[in-house]
N, C-alpha and C positions, 0 to 999 in steps of 0.2 A: 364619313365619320363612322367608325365601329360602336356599337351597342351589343354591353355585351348583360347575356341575362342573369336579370340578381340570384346568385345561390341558395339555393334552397337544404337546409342542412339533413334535413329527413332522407334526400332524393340521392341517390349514386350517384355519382360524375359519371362515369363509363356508360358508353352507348352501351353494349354487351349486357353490361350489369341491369339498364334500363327496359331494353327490348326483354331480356329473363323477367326481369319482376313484371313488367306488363301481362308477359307472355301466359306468367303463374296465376299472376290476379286473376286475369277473365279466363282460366284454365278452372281455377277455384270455383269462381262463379258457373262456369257451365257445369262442372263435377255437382255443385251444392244442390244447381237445380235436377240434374239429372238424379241425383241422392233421393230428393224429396219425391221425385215423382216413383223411385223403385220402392220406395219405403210405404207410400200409399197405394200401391200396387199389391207389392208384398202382402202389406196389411189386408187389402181388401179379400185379395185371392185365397188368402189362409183363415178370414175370417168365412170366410165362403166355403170353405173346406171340411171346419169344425161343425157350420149348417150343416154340409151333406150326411156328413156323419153322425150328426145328432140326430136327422129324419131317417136315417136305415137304422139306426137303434131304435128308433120308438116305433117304425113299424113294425121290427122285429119282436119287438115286445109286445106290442098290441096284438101278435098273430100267435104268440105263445099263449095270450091271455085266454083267448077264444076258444085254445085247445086244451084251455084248464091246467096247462102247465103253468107253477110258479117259478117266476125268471129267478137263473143263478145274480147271486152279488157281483158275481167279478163281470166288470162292465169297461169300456173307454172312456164312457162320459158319466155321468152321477143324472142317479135315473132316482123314480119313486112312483108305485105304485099305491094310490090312495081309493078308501069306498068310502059311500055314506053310507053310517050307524057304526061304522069302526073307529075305534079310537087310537089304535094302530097300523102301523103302514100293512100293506099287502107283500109287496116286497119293495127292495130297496138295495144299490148297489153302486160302484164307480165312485165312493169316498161319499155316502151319504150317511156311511156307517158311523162317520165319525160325532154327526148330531146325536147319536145314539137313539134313531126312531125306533127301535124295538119297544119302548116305551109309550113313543106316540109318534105322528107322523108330522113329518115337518112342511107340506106341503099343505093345503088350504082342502079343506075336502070337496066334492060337489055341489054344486048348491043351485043349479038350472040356468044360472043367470051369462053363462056363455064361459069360455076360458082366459083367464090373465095371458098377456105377453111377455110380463115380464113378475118376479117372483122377489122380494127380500129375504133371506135368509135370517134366522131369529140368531141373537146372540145368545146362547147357552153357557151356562157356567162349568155346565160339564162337558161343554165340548173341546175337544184338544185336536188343533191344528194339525192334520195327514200333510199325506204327501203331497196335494195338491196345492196348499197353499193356506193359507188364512181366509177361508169362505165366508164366515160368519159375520153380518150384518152388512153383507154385499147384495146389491139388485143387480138382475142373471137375468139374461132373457132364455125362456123355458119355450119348449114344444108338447103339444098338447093332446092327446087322442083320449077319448070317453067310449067304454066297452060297455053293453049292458047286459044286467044278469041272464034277462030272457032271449039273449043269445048264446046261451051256456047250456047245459043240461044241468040235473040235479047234482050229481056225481061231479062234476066237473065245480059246480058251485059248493060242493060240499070242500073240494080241497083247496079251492080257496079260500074257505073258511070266511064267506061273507052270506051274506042273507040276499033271502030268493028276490027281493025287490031292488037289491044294491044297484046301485051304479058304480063301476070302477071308471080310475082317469089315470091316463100315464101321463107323469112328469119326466122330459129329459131336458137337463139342465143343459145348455147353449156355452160351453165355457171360453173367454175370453183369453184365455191365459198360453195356449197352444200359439194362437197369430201373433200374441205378443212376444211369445219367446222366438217364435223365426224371424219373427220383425226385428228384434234385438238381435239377435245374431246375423243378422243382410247387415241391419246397419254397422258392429263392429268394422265386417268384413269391406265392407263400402268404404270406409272408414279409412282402413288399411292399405285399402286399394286407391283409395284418392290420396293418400298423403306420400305414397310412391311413385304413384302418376303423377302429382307437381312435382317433385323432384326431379324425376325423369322428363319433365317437359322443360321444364326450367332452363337442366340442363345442355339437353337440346340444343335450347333457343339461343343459351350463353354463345356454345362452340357452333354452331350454324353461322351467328351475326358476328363471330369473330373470325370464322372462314371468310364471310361475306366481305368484309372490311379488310379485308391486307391488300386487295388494289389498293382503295382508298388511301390507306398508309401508306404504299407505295408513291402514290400521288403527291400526299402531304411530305413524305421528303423530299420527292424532285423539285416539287413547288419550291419549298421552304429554301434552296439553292440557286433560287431564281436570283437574280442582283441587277440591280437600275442600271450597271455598267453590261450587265452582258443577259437580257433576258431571251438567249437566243434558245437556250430548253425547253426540251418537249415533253410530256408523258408520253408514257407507252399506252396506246389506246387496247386496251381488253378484245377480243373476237366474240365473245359471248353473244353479244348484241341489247345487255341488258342497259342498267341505269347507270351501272358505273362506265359503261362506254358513252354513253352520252354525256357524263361526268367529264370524264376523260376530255372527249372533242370539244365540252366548252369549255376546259380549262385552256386547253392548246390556243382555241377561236380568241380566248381572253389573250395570251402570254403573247398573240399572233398580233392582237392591237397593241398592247402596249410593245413589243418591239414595234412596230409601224409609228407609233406614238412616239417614241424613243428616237429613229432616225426622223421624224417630221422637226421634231424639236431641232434636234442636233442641226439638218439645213435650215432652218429657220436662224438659229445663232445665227450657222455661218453666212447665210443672206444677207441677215439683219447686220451684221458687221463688215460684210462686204458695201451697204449701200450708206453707212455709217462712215466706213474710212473713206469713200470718193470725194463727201465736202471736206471731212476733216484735213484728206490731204492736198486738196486744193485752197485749203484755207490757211493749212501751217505752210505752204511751199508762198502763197503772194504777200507771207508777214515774212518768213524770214528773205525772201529777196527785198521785201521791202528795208529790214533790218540793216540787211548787209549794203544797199547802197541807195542813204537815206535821202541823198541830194539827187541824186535820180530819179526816185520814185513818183512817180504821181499818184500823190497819196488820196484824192477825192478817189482817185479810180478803186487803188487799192482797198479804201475803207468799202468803196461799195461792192468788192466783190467777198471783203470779208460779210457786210451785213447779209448781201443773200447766202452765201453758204450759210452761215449762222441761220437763218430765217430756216431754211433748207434743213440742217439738223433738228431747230426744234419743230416741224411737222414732221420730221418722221417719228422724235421721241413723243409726238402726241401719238399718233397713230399707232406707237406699239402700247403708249400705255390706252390707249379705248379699246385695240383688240385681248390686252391681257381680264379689262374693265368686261367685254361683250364674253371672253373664256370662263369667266366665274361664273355665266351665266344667272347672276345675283335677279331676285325677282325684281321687276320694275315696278315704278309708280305707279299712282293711279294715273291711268290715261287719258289724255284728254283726245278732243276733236279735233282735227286741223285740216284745212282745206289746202288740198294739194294743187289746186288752180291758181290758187290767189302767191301761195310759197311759189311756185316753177313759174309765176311770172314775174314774182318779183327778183327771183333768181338771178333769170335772165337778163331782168334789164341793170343789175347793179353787176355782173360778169365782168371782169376788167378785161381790156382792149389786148389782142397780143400785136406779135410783130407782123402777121397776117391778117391781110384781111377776111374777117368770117362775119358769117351771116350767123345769127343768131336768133331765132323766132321760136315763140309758145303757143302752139295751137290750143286753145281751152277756154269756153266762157262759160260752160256750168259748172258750179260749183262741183267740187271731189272730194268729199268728208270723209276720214279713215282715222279709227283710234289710233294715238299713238302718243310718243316723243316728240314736240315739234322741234328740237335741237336735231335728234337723231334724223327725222325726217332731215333735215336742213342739208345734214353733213353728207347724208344720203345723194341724195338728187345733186351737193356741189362737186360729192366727187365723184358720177355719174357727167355731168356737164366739163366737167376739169378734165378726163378722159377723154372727150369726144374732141375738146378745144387742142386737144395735144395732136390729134392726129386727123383732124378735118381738114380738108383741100379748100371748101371755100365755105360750107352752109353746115349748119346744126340746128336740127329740128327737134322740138320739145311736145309734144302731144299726150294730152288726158283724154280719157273718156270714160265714163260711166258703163260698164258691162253688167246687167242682172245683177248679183250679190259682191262684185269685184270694183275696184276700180285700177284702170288699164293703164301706165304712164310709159312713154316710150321716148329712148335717143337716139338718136337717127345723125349719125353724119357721115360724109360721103370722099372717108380718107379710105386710105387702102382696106381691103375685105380682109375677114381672119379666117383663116380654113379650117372647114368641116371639126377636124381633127383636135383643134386647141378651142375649140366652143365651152369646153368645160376649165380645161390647162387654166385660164384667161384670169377665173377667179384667183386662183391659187395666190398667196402671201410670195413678193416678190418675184410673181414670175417672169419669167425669157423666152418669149417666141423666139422663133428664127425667121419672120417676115418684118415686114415693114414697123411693126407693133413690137420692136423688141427695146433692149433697155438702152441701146444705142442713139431709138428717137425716145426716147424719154420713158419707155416702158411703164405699166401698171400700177407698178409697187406695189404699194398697202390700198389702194384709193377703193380698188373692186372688190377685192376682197371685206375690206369693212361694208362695202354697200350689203355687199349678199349677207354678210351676217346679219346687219341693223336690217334688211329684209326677215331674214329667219325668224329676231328677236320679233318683229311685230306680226307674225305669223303670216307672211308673204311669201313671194317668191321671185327671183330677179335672175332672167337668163337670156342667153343673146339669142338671135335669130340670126343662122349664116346668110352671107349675103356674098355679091361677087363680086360687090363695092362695098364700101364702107361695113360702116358695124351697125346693129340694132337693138338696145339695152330694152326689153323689157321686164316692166317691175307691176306683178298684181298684187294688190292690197285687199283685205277685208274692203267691205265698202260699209262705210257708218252713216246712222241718220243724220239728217243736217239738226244743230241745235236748236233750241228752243227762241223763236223771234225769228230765225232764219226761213 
């Protein structure tokens, strides 16, 4: 039976279209992560960059200070030069003009007590946003150097216009805003470049997995031509050597059984209606002679060779319907125990008599317990002993035994041998040797064939043993515990 999967309205139908969006999803995901990690790289290395450049400006400025030069304004980074007893900066430069420290100094003066790491900026009424940004009332991580006076000269202390006891400190302000703008611009560009990149992977992946798939289609139309009357096409098997060739060989290995499937049927009908019309026309030829000369007839005779045909037909209509019943492979009951000692002897002794005289015996006194059917067992083992009774010369031997985890049953009669050759043929539904065993003395028919299956069905196994006499039916079974009280 086909199941087929509930539609999902969100999702593509098309493989193609499916394998693309997968292909784009985790393309996404690797781009997003790979994004984050350039983007904190970025960040870190450019933040790392504005340090170096903030420490070669403040030494540069701390080694002007020394030489009593006062540093120019124009600066990369926003610097400030602050002393104590000054109320004004010493110098100041890189947008620190815009607080307007000419007035006073925007940085904290010295005070012994070691250098801040990091600095707030005052919000001033008069100060108006440069080119750098909106600084004001922002916390800046600063770098720090403290010069002292009595490392100056007088003259040199004189043009800095600080007193002979000052202490100067350089401020250079640490700015942020440099990694942020390269980090903004990686990520547009990131950005750009990954929204081209699933595109182009996407696309890809569409036209790759729709090259990949025109075997396949290939396939699905040869398939789709296939017909219950003539499944005799093939695919073309791929040289690749990939999956669609493997594809390929097991569609063929499939279309290989159901054509095999196909003719098994077909002789089977015409078996089954070949062994069908024998009684029928042996039944319609002694009614209508009987019809046509009814003062002649001896009709005790006639009626009895109508009831055995009759009889005759309906075991073979049982027997195809248990093999159609054992084909649907339908799960069985619960299983019970049955002793296969106590069945094969009772068998035996209720066997009805033929026109020969045959010996008949059951070897078995311990009990032989095997889950099962005890119908199926029954039909088993009588059409195992119905076989042997068709073509025994004088004896038929019934033998159980208990083997480790098995138990052993064997038929043993001592009519002509089957060759090597037909050890397997034998099972087969309707079969025709050409020795002694064919349908001439009364052949197989359905009887072995249902054995081996109701074998299968109880997870057994039932095969002959060549011999150069007679035949040798053996059947191994699970072996079950004896029940409870036994």
């Amino acid at each position: 039976m086909n199941a087929t999967e509930p539609r999902r309205r969100w999702w593509p139908r098309s493989v193609r279209a499916r394998t693309a969006l997968a292909v784009a999803s985790t393309a996404a995901v690797v781009l997003a992560a790979m994004g984050w990690w350039v983007h904190r790289d970025v960040y870190r290395q450019s933040t790392q960059i504005a340090v170096e450049q903030a420490v070669a400006q403040l030494l540069a400025l701390s080694e002007q200070l020394r030489e009593g030069v006062v540093p120019a304004r124009s600066s990369a980074v926003p610097y400030e030069v602050v002393a104590t007893g000054r109320s004004t900066a010493v110098a100041y430069g890189g947008g620190m003009e815009d607080f307007d420290p000419g007035t006073r100094h925007v940085m904290p003066a010295p005070t012994g007590e070691g250098s801040p790491d990091h600095v707030r900026l005052p919000v001033d009424r008069d100060y108006t946003p440069g080119t750098r940004g909106d600084m004001a009332g922002g916390t800046y991580r600063v770098l720090t150097a403290d010069v002292g006076a009595d490392e100056l000269s007088s003259d040199e202390i004189a043009g800095l216009g600080i007193a002979a006891d000052a202490k100067l400190r350089v401020y250079v302000v640490v700015l942020p805003s440099a990694a942020e703008e390269i980090t903004e611009t990686t990520d547009r560009l990131l950005l750009r470049a990954g929204l081209v990149g699933l595109v182009l992977i996407a696309a890809i992946a569409y036209f790759t997995v729709r090259v990949a798939l025109r075997p396949v289609e290939a396939i699905r139309v040869l398939t789709a031509s296939v017909t219950a009357s003539d499944p005799r096409e093939r695919v073309t098997v791929p040289a690749t050597g990939h999956e669609i060739t493997a594809l390929a060989t097991t569609i063929n290995a499939t279309l290989q059984r159901l054509d095999n499937a196909a003719a098994q049927q077909r002789r089977f009908v015409a078996d089954a209606a070949h062994e069908l019309r024998s009684p029928l026309t042996t039944l319609l030829a002694s009614l209508e002679v009987a019809l046509a000369y009814p003062e002649r007839t001896d009709w005790p005779a006639a009626v009895t060779t109508a009831a055995r045909q009759t009889r005759r037909l309906q075991a073979l209509a049982e027997d195809l319907l248990l093999l159609a019943r054992l084909d649907t492979r339908a799960p069985a009951a619960d299983p019970e125990t049955v002793d296969l000692t106590a069945l094969a002897t009772r068998l035996t002794g209720e066997h009805p008599l033929t026109e020969r005289a045959l010996t008949l015996t059951c070897d078995g006194t311990a009990p032989a317990y095997a889950h099962g059917d005890p119908d199926a067992y029954e039909r088993l083992l009588r059409n195992l002993i119905d076989n042997a009774a068709r073509h025994a010369a004088h004896r038929i031997q019934v033998t159980i035994r208990n083997q480790d985890a098995w138990v052993v049953l064997t038929v043993h009669d001592d009519g002509p041998g089957v060759p090597t050759e037909d050890t397997e043929r034998i099972f087969e539904r309707f079969v025709r040797l050409d020795d002694a065993r064919s349908r001439d003395h009364g052949g197989t028919g359905l009887g072995l064939a249902i054995a081996r299956d109701l074998a299968h069905r109880h997870r057994g196994t039932l095969t002959l043993a060549p011999r150069t006499l007679g035949a040798c039916f053996r059947l191994r079974l699970p072996r079950a515990p004896a029940p409870a009280g036994k």
